[in-house]
PAFI-504917 format. One record per residue (C-alpha): x, y, z; residue in one letter; residue number from 1. Coordinates in steps of 0.001 Angstrom, whole numbers, plus 500000, padded with zeros to 6 digits. Example, Ala and Ser with C-alpha at 12.3 -4.5 7.8 and 13.67 -1.06 7.14 Angstrom:
BEGIN
SITE      c1      c2      c3  residu  num
SITE  512300  495500  507800       A    1
SITE  513670  498940  507140       S    2
***
This chain:
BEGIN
SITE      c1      c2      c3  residu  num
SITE  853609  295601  917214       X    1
SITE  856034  298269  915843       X    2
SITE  858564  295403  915087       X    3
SITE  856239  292912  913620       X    4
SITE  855514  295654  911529       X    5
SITE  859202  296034  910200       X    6
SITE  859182  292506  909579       X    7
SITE  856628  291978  907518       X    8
SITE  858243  295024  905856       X    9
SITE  861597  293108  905830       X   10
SITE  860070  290102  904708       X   11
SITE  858551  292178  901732       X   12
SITE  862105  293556  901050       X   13
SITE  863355  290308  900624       X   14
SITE  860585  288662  898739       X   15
SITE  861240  291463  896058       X   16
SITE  864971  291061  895851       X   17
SITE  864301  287658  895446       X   18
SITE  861801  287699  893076       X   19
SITE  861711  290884  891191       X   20
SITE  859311  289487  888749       X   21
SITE  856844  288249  890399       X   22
SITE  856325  291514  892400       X   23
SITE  856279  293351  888805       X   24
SITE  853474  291230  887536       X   25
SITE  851694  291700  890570       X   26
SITE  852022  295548  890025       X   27
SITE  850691  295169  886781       X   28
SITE  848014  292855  887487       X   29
SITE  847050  294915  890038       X   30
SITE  846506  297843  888035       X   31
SITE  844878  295628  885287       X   32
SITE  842067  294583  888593       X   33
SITE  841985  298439  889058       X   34
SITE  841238  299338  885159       X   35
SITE  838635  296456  885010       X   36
SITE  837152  298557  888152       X   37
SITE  836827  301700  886306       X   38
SITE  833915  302144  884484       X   39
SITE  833790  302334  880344       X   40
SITE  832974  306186  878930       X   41
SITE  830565  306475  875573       X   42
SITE  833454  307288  873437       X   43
SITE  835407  303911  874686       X   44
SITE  832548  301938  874020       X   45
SITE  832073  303627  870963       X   46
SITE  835609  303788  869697       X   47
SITE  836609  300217  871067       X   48
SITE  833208  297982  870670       X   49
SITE  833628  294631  870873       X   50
SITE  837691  294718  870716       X   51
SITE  837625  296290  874001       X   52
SITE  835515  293243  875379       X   53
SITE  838008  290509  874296       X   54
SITE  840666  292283  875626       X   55
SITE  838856  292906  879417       X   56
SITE  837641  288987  879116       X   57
SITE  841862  288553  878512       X   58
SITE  842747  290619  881234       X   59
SITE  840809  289761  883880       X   60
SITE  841075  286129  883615       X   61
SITE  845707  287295  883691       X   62
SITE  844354  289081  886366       X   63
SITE  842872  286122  888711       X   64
SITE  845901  283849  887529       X   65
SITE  848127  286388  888700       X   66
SITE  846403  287317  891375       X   67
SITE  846746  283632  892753       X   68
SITE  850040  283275  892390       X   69
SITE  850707  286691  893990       X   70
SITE  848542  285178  897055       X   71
SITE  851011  282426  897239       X   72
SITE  854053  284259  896956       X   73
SITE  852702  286598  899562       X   74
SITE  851503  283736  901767       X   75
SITE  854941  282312  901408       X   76
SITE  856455  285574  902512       X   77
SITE  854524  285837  905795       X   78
SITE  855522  282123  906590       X   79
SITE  859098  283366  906282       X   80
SITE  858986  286290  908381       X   81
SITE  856946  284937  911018       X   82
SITE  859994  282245  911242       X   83
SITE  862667  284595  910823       X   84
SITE  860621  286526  914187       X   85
SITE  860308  283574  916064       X   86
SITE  864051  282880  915179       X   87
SITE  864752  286261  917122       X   88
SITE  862572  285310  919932       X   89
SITE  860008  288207  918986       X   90
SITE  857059  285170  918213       X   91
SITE  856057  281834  920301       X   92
***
């Protein structure tokens, strides 16, 4: 379990060397998904009005797009370490 472990870990080391970008927007989309969690204070809402709503309506709709694509880079990157383990016999 340990070592399947250290793949997927591998196999995240290697997605990110090869695609450096892709992990950075997922970073940031991520903590775009985790502002649109947080809830709006008085002043915000007071100080931001409607600008604030255009931008959220923006960002979460980056958000899901990036999100997807993240999904499929990640999906991609457990198809290639579950080959690279059943390359070293550690998978049937």
């Amino acid at each position: 379990m340990q070592h399947q472990a250290s793949q997927v870990g591998n196999g995240f080391q290697k997605l990110a060397q090869e695609n450096p970008l892709a992990v950075g927007v997922a970073g940031v989309a991520l903590g775009s998904l985790i502002g649109l969690l947080v809830p709006e204070s008085q002043g915000e809402r007071q100080l931001m009005g409607s600008a604030r709503d255009t931008v959220m309506d923006k960002a979460a709709g980056t958000a899901q797009e990036t999100m997807d694509k993240v999904g499929t880079i990640a999906t991609e990157a457990g198809g290639t370490a579950a080959q690279e383990a059943r390359k070293e016999g550690l998978l049937s």
